[in-house]
C-alpha positions as a Markdown table, in Angstrom:
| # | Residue | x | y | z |
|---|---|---|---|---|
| 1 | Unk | 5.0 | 8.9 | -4.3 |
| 2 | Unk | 7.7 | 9.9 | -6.7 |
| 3 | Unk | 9.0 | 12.2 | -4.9 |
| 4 | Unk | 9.3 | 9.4 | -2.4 |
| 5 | Unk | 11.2 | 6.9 | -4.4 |
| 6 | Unk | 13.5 | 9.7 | -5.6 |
| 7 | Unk | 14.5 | 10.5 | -1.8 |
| 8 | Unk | 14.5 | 6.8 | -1.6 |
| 9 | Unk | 17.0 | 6.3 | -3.9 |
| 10 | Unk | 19.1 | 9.3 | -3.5 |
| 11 | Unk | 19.7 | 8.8 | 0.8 |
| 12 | Unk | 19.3 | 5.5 | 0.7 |
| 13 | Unk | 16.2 | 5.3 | 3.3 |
| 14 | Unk | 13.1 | 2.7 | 3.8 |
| 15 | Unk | 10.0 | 3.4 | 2.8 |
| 16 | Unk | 7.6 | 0.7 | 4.0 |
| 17 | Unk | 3.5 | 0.8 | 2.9 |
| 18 | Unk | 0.3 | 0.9 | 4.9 |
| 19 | Unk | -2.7 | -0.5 | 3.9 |
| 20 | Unk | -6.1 | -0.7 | 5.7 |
| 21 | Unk | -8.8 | -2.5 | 3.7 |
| 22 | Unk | -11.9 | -1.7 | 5.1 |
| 23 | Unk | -13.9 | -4.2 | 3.3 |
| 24 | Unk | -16.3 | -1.6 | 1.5 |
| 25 | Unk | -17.7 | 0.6 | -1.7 |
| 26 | Unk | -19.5 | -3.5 | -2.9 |
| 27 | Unk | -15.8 | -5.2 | -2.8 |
| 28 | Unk | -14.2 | -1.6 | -4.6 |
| 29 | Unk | -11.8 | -1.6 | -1.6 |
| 30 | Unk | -10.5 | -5.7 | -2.0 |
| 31 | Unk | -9.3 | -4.0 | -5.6 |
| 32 | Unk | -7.4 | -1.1 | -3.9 |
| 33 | Unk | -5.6 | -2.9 | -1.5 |
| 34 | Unk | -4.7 | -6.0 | -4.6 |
| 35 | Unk | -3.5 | -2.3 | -6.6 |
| 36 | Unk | -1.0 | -1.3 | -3.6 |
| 37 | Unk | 0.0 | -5.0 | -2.9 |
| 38 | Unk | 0.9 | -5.1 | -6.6 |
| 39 | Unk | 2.6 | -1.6 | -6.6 |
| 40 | Unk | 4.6 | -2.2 | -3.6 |
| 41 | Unk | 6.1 | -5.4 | -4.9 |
| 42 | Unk | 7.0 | -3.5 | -8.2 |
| 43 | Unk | 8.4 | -1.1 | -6.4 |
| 44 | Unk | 10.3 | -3.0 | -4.0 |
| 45 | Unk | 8.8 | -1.4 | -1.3 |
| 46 | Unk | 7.7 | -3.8 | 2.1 |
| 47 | Unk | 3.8 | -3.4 | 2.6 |
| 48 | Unk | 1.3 | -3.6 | 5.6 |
| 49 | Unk | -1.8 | -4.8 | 4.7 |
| 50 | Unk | -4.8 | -4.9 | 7.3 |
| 51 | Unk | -8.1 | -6.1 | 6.4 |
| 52 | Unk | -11.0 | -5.2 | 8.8 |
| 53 | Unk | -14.4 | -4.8 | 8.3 |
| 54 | Unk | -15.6 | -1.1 | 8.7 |
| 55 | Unk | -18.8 | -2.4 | 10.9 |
| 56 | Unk | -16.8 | -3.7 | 13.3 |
């Protein structure tokens, strides 16, 4: 991810997140994606986020 921003930065590109929550591991997942959601608008990064249930 650093490595990232630094490219970012340096050639002026887009990076843009992905997130698929899966709705598993007893709610442990809802926390990730709220992590990459938070870190992507720190970041200024634009962000994807998908939630769909594994068992589906």
């Amino acid at each position: 991810m650093i490595i990232l921003l630094k490219l970012k930065n340096i050639y002026d590109i887009n990076l843009h997140l992905f997130h698929l929550d899966h709705l598993t591991r007893e709610g442990q997942s809802s926390i990730d994606a709220k992590f990459v959601k938070e870190l992507s608008e720190k970041l200024g990064i634009n962000l994807t986020l998908y939630v769909k249930s594994a068992e589906n």
